[in-house]
C-alpha positions in Angstrom: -20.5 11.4 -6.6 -22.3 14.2 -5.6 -22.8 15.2 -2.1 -26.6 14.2 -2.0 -26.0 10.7 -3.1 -23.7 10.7 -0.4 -25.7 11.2 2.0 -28.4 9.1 0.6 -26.2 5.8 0.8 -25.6 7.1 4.4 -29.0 7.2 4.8 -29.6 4.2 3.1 -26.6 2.6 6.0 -28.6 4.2 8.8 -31.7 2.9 8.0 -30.4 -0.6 7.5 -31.3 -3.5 9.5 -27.7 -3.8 11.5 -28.9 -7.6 12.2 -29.4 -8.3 8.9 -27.8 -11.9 8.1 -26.9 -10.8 4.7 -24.8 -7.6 6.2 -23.2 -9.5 8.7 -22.0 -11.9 6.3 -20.9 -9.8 4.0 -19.0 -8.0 6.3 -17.3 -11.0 7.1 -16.5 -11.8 3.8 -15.5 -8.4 2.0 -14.6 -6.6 5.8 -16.3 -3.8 4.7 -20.1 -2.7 3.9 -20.8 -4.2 0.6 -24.3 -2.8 0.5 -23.4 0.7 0.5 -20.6 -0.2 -2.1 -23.0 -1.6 -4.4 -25.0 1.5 -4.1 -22.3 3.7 -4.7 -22.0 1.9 -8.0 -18.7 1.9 -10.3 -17.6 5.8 -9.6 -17.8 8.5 -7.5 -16.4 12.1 -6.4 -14.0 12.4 -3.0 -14.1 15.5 -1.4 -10.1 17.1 -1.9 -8.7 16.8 1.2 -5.0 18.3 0.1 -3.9 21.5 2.2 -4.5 24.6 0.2 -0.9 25.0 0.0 -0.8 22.2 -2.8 -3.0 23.3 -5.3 -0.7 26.1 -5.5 2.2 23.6 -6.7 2.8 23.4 -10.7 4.7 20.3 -11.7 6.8 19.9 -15.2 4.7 18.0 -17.9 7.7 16.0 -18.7 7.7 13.3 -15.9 8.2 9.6 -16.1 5.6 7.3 -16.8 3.4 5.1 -14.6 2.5 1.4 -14.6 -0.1 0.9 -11.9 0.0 -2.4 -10.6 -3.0 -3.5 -8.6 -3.3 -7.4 -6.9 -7.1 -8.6 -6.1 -8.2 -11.9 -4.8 -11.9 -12.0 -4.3 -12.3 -8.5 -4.0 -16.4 -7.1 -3.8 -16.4 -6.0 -7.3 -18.2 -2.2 -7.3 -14.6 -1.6 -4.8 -12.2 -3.0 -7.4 -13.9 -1.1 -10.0 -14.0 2.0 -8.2 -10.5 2.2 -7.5 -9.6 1.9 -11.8 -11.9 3.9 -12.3 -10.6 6.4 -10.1 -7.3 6.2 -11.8 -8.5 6.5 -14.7 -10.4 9.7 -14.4 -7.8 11.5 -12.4 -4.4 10.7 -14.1 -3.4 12.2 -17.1 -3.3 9.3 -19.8 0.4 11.1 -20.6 1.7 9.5 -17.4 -0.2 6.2 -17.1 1.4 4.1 -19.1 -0.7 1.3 -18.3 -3.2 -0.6 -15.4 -2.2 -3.9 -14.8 -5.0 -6.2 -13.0 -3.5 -9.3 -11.2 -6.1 -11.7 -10.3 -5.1 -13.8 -8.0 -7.3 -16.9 -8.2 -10.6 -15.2 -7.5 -13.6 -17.4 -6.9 -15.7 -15.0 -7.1 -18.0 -14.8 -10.3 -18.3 -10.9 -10.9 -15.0 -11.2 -11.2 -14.5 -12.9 -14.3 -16.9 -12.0 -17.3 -18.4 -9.5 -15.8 -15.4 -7.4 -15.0 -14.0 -8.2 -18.6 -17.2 -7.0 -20.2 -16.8 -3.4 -17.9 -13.2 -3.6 -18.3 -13.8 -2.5 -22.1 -14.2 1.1 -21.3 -10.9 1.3 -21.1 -9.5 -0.8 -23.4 -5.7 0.1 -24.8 -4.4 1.3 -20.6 -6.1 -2.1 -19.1 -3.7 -5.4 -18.6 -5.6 -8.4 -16.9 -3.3 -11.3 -15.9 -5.1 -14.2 -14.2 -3.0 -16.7 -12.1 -2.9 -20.5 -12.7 -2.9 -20.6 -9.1 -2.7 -19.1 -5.6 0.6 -17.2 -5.1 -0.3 -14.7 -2.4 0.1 -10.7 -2.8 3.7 -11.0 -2.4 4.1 -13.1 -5.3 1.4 -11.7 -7.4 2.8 -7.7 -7.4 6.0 -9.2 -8.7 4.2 -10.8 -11.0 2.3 -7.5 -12.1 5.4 -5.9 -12.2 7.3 -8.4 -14.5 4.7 -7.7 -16.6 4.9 -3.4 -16.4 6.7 -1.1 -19.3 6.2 2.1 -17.6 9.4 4.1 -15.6 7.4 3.6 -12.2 5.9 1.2 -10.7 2.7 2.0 -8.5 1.3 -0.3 -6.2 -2.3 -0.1 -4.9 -4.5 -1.9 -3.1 -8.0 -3.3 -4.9 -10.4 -1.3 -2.7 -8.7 2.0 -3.1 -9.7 5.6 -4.0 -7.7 8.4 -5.4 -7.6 11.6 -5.1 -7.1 14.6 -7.2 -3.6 15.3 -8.7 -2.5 12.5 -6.8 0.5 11.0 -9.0 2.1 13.8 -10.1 3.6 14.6 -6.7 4.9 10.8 -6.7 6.3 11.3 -10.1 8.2 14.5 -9.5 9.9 13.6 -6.5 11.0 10.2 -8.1 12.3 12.5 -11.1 14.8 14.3 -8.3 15.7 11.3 -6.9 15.7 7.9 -8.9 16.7 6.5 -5.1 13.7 7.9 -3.9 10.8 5.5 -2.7 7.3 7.9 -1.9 4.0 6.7 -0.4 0.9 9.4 -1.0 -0.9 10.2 2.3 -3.4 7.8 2.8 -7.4 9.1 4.1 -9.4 6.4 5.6 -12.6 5.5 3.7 -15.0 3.6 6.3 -15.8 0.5 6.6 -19.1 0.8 7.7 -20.5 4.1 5.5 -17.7 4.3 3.2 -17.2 8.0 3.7 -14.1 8.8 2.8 -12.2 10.9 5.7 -9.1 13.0 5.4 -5.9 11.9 7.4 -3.7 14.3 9.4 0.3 14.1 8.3 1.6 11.0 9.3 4.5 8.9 9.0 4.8 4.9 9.1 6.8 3.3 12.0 6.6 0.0 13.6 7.4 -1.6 16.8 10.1 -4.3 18.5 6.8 -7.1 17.3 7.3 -5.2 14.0 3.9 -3.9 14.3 3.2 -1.7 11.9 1.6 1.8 13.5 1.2 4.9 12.6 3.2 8.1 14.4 2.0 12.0 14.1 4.6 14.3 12.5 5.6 17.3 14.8 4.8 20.7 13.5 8.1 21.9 13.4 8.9 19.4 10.9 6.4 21.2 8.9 7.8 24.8 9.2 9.8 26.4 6.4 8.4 27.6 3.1 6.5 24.5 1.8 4.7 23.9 5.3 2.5 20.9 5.3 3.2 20.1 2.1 7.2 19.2 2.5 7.6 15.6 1.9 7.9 13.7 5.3 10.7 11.3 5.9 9.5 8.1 7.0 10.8 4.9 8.6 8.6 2.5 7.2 5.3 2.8 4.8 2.4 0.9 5.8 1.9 -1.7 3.0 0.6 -2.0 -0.4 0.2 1.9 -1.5 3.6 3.3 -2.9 5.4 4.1 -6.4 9.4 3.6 -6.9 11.1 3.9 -10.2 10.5 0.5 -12.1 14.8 -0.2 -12.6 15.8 0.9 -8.9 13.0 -2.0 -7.7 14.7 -4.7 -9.9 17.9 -3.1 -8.6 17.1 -3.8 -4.7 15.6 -7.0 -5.5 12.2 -6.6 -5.5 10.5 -8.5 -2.8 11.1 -11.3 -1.2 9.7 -14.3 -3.1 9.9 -17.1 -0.4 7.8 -14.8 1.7 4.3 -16.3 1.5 0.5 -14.4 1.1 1.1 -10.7 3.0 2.8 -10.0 6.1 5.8 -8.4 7.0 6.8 -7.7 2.9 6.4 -3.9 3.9 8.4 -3.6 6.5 11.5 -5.8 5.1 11.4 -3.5 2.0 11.7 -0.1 4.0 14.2 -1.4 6.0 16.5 -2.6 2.7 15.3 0.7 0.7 17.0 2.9 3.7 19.9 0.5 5.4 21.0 0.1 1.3 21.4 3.6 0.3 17.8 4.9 -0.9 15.1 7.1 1.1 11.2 6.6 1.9 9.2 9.3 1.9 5.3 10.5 2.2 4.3 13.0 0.4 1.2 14.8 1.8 0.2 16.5 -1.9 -0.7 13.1 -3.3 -3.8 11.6 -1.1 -5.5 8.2 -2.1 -8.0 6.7 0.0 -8.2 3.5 1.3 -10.9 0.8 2.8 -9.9 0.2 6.6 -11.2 -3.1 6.2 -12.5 -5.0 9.7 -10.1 -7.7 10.4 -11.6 -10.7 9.5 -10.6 -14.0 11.4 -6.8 -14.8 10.1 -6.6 -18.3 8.6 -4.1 -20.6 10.3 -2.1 -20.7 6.5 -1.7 -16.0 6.7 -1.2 -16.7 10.6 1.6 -19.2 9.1 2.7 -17.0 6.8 3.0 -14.1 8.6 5.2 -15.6 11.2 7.4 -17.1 8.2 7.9 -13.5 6.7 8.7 -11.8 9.6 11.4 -14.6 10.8 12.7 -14.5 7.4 12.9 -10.2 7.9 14.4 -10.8 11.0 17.1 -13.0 10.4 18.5 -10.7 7.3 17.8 -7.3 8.1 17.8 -6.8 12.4 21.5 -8.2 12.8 21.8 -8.5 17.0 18.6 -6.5 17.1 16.8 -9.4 16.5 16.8 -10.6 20.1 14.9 -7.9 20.8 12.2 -9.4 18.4 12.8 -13.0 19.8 12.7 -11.2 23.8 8.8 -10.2 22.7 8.2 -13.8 20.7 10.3 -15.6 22.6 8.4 -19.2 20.8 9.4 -17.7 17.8 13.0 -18.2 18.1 13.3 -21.8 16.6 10.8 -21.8 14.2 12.1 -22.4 10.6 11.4 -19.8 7.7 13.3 -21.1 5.1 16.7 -20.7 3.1 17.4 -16.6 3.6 20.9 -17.2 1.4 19.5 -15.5 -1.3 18.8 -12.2 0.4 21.8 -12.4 2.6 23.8 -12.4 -0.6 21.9 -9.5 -2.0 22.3 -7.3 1.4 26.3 -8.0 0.6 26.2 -7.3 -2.8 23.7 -4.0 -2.4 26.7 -2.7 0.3 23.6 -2.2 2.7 24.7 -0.5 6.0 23.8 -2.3 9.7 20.5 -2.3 11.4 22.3 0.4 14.3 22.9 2.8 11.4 19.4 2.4 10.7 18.2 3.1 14.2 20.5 6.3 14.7 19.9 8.0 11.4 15.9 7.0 10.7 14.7 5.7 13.4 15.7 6.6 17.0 12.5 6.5 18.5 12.6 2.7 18.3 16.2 2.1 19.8 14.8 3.9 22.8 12.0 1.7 23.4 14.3 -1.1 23.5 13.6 -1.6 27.4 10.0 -1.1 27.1 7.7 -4.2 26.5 
């Protein structure tokens, strides 16, 4: 989208009644500023926000192929088109094998006939499976994923953007490494305007509530010949955005299954991918942008859930770390979460190494917060 129309549906935000009932609701609903999405319409340009350094980068044009697996459940429409569509203009159709659409029991009606009917512009890289019921992210990306052919599996969320030459970074390093789990940098696009902002280097990390936050990268990590670009080592990636090669995911053992909706599900596979003998990394060359949505009121079933996932996280992966989860949550402690036998089993079988080794060769920072609240 050009820069003008930009700033005309900033315009257009600014000169919005705020009080609006329709607005507020909306917000509620979608967590984000649906008017300006509809006026922004199916497609648009993002400014590049890569470091110079990248466009300098050449990458082979044999790499492995892509299945893009994206999960929705009553997402505003003109957002869930926008991120397809974005895929589908800036990958090369060489590498994407395929899209595969997972709806997870939306109510909403766009997203039925109508999104069919636009769908048809792409037809021949487009999948649409629509679930009988409810099953929750978690259970609907496996779903997506039973369902992919490609050699990697991508992940995004439904109200994404990319960027330019965003996979290929993802797709090289996985080509090095086959053990080798990468996350693109992710720029904020806001919930209000939807302007879409670039990010500094990051890298995700959590706390002892296995919070999810996330921490700068210092500069010296960044010296040597590739600079900001260099792939950053991370202890945990932040959620839903992130590609791993489609054999080593069935290898690890996916996700979790009995963990319910979202919650927690990023966090327990970072700690498996690193404590059972693969690596997470971000790397900055690959940028996709994503909806900070406003956190709408949690419903006591994801408040539920949430708790469930993490107990269940806790339980297989923190060994005696886990009183320091249980010294923060200390009502937490005797809740049930469900028959972990499964994924105990699977830590065995992967040879996974202990939590401590986790903490002194990825994470240090955290074991020396143990004493802080």
């Amino acid at each position: 989208m050009p820069a003008q129309c930009f700033l005309h549906s900033l315009q257009n935000y600014m000169d919005f009644n705020h009080t609006n009932p329709e607005l507020h609701n909306e917000l509620l609903k979608y967590g984000f500023n649906v008017i300006i999405s509809r006026s922004l319409g199916i497609e648009r340009e993002v400014p590049d926000t890569r470091n110079k350094m990248c466009l300098q980068k050449h990458y082979p044009a044999r790499l492995p192929t892509a299945s893009i697996v994206i999960c929705f459940h009553n997402e505003e429409f003109h957002a869930l088109f926008r991120t397809v569509s974005s895929v589908m203009n800036l990958t090369p159709h060489y590498f994407l094998e395929e899209i595969i659409l997972v709806d997870d029991m939306s109510e909403v009606d766009d997203l039925k006939e109508k999104l069919d009917y636009h769908l048809e512009t792409f037809r021949g890289k487009i999948k649409i499976i629509r679930n009988k019921k409810r099953e929750g992210l978690i259970r609907a990306r496996l779903i997506g994923a039973s369902h992919a052919s490609g050699d990697v599996l991508v992940f995004l969320d439904s109200h994404c953007e990319v960027n330019r030459v965003w996979l290929e970074p993802l797709l090289h390093a996985i080509a090095k490494d086959p053990k080798m789990v990468v996350c693109p940098l992710i720029d904020v696009i806001d919930d209000r305007t939807l302007e879409y902002k670039p990010s500094p280097v990051v890298r995700g990390a959590f706390d002892w509530n296995l919070q999810f936050k996330w921490d700068n990268v210092f500069s010296y990590e960044m010296d040597g010949p590739e600079g900001p670009t260099k792939p950053i080592r991370s202890p945990a990636m932040s959620g839903g955005i992130f590609a791993i090669r489609r054999h080593y995911f069935n290898e690890i053992g996916q996700y979790d299954k009995d963990m319910d909706f979202w919650g927690g599900e990023n966090l327990e596979l970072s700690l498996r991918i690193w404590m059972c003998g693969g690596q997470l990394f971000i790397i900055p060359c690959s940028r996709v942008g994503h909806i900070s949505k406003k956190q709408t009121r949690k419903t006591s079933a994801i408040i539920s859930a949430t708790i469930h996932n993490y107990l269940r996280l806790v339980h297989v992966w923190l060994d005696e770390y886990k009183e320091q989860f249980f010294l923060r949550k200390p009502g937490l402690k005797y809740v049930t979460y469900g028959n972990i036998h499964e994924r105990v089993q699977l830590r065995k079988r992967l040879g996974c190494k202990s939590f401590q080794w986790y903490l002194d060769n990825v994470f240090p920072e955290l074991e020396a917060s143990v004493n802080r609240s």
